[in-house]
N, C-alpha and C positions, 0 to 999 in steps of 0.2 A: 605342338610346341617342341623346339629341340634345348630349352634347357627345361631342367626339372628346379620344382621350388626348393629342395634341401641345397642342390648346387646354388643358387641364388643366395639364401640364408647363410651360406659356409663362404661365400663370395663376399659377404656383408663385412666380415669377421675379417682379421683386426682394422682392414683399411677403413671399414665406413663403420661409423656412430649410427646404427640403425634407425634409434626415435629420431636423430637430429637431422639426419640425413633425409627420412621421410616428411619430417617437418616443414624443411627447405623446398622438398620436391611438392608438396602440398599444399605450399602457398601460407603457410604459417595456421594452418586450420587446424588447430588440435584436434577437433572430431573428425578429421577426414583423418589424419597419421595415426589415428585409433584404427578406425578400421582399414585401413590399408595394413596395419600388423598385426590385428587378426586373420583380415584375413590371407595373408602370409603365414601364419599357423595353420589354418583350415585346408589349404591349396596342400601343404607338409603332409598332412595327417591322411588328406583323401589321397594322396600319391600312393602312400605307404599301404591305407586297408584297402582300395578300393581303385587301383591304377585301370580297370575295364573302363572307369569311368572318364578317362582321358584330360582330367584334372577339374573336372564339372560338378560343385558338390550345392546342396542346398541347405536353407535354413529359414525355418517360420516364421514369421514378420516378429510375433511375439518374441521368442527365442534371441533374436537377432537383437535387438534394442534391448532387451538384458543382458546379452555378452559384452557389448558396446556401451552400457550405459549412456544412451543418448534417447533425444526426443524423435519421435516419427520426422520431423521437419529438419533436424538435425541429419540423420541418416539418408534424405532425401537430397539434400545439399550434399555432403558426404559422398552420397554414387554419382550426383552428377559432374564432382571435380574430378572423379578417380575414371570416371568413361571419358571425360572430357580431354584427358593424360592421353586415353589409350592403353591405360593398363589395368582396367578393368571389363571383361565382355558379360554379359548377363540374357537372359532367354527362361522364357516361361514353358514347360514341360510336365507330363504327368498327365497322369486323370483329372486329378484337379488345378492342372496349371499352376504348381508351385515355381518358386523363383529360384534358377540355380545361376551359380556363378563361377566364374573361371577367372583365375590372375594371369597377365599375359607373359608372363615370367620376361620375355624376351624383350618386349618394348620396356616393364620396368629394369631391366638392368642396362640400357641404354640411357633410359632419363637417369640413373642414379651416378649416372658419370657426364651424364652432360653437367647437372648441377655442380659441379666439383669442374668441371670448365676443362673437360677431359674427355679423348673420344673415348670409347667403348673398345678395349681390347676385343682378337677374336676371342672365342671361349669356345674349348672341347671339354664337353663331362665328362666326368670318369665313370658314368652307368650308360646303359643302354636300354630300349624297351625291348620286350619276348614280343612273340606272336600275339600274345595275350593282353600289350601296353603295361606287363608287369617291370620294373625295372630291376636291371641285373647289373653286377659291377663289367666293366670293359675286357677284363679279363676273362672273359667267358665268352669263348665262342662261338653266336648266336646261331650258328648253323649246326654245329655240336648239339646246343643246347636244346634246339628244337628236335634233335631227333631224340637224346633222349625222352624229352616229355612225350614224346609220340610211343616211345620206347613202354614207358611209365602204364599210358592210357591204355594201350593194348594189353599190357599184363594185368594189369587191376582194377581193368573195364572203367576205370572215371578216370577224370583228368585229375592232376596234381593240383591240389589248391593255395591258395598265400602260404597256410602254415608250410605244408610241403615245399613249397621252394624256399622258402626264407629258410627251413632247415638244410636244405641239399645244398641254396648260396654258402653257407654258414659252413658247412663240412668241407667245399670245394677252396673256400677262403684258408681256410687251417692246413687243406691239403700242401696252396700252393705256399704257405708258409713252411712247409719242411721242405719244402723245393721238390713237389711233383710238379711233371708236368700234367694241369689242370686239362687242356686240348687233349690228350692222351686217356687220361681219364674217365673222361666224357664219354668218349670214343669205345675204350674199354668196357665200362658199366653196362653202356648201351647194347654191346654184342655179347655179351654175360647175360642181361636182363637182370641185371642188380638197378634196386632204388634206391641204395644208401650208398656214401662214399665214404667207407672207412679206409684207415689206411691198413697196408697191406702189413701182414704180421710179421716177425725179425724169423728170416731162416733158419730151419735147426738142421743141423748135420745130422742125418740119420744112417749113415755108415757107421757114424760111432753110439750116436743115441744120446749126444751132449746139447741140452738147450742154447741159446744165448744166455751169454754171462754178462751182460751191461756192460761189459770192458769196449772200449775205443775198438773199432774193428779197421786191420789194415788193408780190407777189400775196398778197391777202387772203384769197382762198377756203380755206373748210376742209375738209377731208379730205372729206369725203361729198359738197361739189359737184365736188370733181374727180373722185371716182370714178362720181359720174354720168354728167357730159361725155363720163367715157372709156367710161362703158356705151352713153349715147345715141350716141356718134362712131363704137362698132362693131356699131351696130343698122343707122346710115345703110351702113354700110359693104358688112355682109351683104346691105341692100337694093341697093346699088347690083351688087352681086355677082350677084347672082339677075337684075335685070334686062339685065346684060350678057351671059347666056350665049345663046349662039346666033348673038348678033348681032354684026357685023364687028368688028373692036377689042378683040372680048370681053376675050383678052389683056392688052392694054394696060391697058382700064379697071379691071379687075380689079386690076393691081398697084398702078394710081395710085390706086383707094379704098382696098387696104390700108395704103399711105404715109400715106394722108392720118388713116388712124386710129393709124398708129402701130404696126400689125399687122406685124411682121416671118415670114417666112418660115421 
């Protein structure tokens, strides 16, 4: 499916009246625009815990006419309008052949504009899926982003799970809101072998030994030359490291190349 159910749901919003709109596309059937809006919830929620599942979730006959409040004959009438559309696929799987289903996101957001006597704008979403069918905002770039988690796996021998990306998307979204570059980042962490994306801490002058003072600063550089400086300042720094071992001082020079990078202890 190339759109996802929240872009659908957020696509609803303010142009289309949801219930009325599914009403109309339903054929006036209040028990089918029942569960075509559940399951429009269900399609949301299995995106969000369970995106391996590539939008396929299931529900026990029992379970299902309680969510729905409807009769078995009710619910059967119900699937056969919403397969009937095209915007419903279903398929029995499992051990025991349980019923799962899928909303066709893409055919319902064609009929909800054919109804409205209207074609079907294109639509590009604003997320994208991982290697995984997890979905990530557009601004992260999925070639980036794969090598991180490859980055991730190899350091802390298991793959990164929902909670883990949902928090990395979440620190990457904050990042590019102070205006890092998020591609940079990625790129950066990855070759670091960092899992978390904080952002980088306000330089302190250590020639003089004065923190930041909160004041407005009338340093022009942006974010990626200072995070070079501080990569080149701790290349000079390792160099200097390496050249001092052995040799008298070693000690000493060593701590004062770390100061001078900023390298704390």
């Amino acid at each position: 499916m190339s759109m996802f159910a929240r872009d659908l749901a957020e696509l609803a919003k303010p142009d289309f009246v949801v219930y009325n709109d599914f009403l109309a596309l339903c054929g006036y059937h209040h028990k089918t625009t029942i569960m075509l809006s559940k399951f429009l919830w269900w399609a949301r929620v299995t995106e969000e815990q369970h995106p391996e599942k590539n939008g396929w979730f299931f529900q026990t006959g029992k379970r299902m006419l309680q969510e729905l409040g409807i009769t078995r004959r009710g619910y059967e009438k119900a699937r056969e309008i919403l397969v009937g559309l095209g915007i419903l696929d279903y398929k029995r799987a499992g051990v025991f052949a349980k019923m799962h289903w899928r909303l066709n996101t893409d055919k319902l957001y064609e009929v909800m504009h054919q109804i409205r006597g209207v074609s079907a704008p294109e639509f590009v979403s604003n997320v994208h899926s991982d290697q995984d069918g997890y979905p990530i905002p557009r601004f992260i770039p999925l070639e980036l982003w794969h090598d991180w988690l490859a980055m991730y796996a190899a350091k802390l021998g298991f793959k990164p799970g929902i909670k883990a990306k949902r928090r990395a998307i979440q620190q990457l979204e904050a990042l590019q809101k102070a205006g890092e570059d998020v591609a940079y980042r990625l790129a950066y962490n990855t070759q670091k072998q960092w899992t978390v994306f904080k952002p980088f801490a306000p330089r302190t002058d250590y020639s003089t030994g004065n923190a930041p003072t909160g004041k407005t600063s009338t340093d022009t550089r942006t974010t990626d030359d200072v995070m070079r400086e501080q990569m080149a300042e701790r290349h000079r720094a390792e160099e200097a490291i390496a050249n001092a071992r052995g040799s008298p001082g070693a000690t000493m020079l060593r701590e004062q190349a770390l100061k001078s990078a900023g390298i704390t202890k």
